[in-house]
N, C-alpha and C positions, 0 to 999 in steps of 0.2 A: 481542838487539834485531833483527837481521839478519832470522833466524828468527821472528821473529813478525811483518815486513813482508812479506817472503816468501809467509808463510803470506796472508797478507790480502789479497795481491797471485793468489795460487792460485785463493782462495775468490771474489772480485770476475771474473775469468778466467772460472771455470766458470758463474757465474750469467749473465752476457755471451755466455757460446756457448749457454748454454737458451735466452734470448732470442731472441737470433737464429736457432738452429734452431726455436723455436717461432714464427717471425715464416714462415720461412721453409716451414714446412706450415701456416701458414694461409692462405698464398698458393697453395698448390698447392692447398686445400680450395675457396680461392676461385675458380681458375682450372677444379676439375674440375667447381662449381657449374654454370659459367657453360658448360662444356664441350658442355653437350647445348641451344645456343640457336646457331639459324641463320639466316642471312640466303638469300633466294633469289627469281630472278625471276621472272614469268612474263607469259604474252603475252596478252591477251586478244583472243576474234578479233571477239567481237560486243555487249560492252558497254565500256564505258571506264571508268578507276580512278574517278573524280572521284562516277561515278554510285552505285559501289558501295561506295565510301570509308565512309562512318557503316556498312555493314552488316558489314564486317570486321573494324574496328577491335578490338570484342571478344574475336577470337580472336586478333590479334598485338600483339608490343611495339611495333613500329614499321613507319609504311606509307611510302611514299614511291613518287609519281609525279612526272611534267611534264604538265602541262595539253595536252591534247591530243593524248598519246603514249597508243598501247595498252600498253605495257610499266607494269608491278608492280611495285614492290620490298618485301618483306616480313622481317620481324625477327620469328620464332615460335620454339617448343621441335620437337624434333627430332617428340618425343612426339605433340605436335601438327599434323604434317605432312597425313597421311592425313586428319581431320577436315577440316582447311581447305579442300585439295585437292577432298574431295567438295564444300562446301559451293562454291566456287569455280567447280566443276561446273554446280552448280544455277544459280549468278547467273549467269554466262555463255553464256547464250542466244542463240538467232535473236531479233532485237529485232522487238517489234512498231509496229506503225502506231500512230499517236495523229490522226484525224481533227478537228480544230477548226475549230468553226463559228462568227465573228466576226461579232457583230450590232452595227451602231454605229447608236442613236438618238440626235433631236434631243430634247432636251426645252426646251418652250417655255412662257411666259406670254402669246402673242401669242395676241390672236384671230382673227389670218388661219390661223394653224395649223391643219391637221385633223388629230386621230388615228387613225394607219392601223389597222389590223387585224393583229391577232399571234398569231405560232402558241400556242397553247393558255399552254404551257410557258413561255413567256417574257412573257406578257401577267403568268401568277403573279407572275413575278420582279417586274415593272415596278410593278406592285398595292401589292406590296409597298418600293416605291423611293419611291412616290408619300407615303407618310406621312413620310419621311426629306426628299425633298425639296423637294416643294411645290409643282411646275411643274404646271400644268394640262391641259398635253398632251404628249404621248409617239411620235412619225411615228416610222417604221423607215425610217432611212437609207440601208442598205445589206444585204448580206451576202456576209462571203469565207470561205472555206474555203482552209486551210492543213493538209495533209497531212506530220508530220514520223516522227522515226524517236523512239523509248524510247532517251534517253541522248543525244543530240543538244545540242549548248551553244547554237549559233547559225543561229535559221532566223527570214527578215527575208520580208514580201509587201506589198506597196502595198496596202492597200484600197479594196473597192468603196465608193467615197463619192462624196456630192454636193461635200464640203471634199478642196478639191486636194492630190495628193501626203503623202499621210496614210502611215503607212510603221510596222509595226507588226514587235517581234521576240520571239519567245520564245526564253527560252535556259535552259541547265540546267534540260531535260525530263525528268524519270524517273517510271517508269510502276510501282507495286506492286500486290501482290493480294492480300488480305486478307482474314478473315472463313471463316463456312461456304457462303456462295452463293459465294466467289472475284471479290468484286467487286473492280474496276479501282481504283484512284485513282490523277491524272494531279497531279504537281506539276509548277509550271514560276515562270519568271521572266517576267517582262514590261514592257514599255518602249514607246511609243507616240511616234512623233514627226514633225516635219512633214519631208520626204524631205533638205530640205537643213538639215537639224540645224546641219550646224557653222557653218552662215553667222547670226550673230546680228544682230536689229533697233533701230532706233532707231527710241522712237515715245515721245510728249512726254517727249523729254530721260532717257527710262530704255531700258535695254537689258534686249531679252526672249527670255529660254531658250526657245526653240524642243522642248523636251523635255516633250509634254503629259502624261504619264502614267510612272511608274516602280514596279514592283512587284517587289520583292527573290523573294517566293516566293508564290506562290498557289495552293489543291491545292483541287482540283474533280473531284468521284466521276464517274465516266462515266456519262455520260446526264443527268446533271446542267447546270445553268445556275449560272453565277456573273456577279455585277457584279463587273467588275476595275477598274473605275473611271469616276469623273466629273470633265469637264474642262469650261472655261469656256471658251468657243468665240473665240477672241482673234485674228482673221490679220488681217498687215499690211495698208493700203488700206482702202477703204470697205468696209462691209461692215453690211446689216442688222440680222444677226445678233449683231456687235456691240451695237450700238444696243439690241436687244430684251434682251439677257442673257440668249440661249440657251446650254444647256449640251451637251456630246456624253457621251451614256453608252454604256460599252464593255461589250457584254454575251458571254459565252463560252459554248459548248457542247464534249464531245467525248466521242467515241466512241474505242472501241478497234479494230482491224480487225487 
């Protein structure tokens, strides 16, 4: 009886140490999988991660920046170093200029109104605003030019306008080129607001966001015109303009330089 516990006791033993020596190279199979996957940093001198982030994603496991740090952190295969490394190449460039030309019109239903005279290109755009919107005339208010850089988060200018303290920002600029002609397309953020944003109004018993425009992402082909928005012309005090329900529409241009 001894002898046949013994024995059972052998057999149960030896199936116990297969296990565990198979547990234990599958972990070394596991460990020399994983063997040829690395992490490493790198610096960039002329674009920023944030801008180039969706374009590498691709080729690694894992990306990791801080917003506004040029430093990289990348999770690839060993295998795949050199590929990255060249493509890495390519994105990190001398950055170009992004030229933006900011047209702000009035659009009105007043008949003291005149409409002014537009450049070719942007009378198109309005032509065709005019069946959307319905206002009877169209005066160009103003125009500013804001000159920023490809990759750029936050670039903020006062606008040329007749309405005070108008204060316009683009942010998460990036510039790509696409196609057989190599044409430009300029994405960006944008946000429109009267200079002192943070100070909010009281006007009949409501309080009012100072924030006339916000746009998460808007992409516009160089040389191209875009409407990035229409706003209802609201400022605290008397005002006309009020009275009439004149609206301000934000008309974009931009070149590449």
């Amino acid at each position: 009886m001894k002898k046949s516990i013994l024995s059972v006791m052998m057999v149960l033993y030896f199936f116990l140490m297969q296990a565990a020596f198979a547990g234990q190279n599958g972990d070394d199979k596991k460990n020399t999988a994983h063997s040829d996957v690395i992490t490493k940093t790198f610096e960039l001198r002329h674009t920023t991660p944030q801008a180039i982030n969706a374009l590498i994603k691709p080729y690694v496991y894992q990306v990791g920046f801080e917003r506004g740090s040029s430093f990289l952190v990348v999770t690839l295969r060993k295998e795949n170093l050199k590929a990255f490394e060249d493509l890495l190449a390519k994105l990190d460039q001398p950055r170009k200029n992004i030229h933006f030309r900011i047209f702000t019109v009035i659009a009105s239903n007043s008949e003291l109104a005149k409409q002014s005279e537009m450049h070719p290109d942007l009378q198109g755009v309005l032509t065709e605003l005019k069946k959307v919107l319905g206002y009877k005339t169209y005066t160009l208010d103003g125009v500013s030019t804001l000159i920023v850089s490809d990759g750029s988060d936050n670039n903020e200018l006062e606008l040329n306008s007749s309405i005070d303290d108008l204060m316009i920002s683009l942010f998460d600029v990036n510039l790509t080129c696409s196609g057989e002609k190599k044409q430009y397309t300029v994405r960006s953020g944008l946000m429109l607001r009267e200079k002192f944003a943070g100070v909010l109004v009281e006007k009949d018993r409501q309080v009012i966001d100072r924030k006339l425009m916000y746009v998460e992402s808007m992409q516009l082909v160089e040389g191209g015109y875009i409407v990035a928005g229409v706003s209802k012309i609201d400022t605290p005090g008397p005002s006309i303009r009020n009275t009439l329900g004149d609206a301000l529409v934000l008309v974009i241009n931009a070149t590449v330089q």
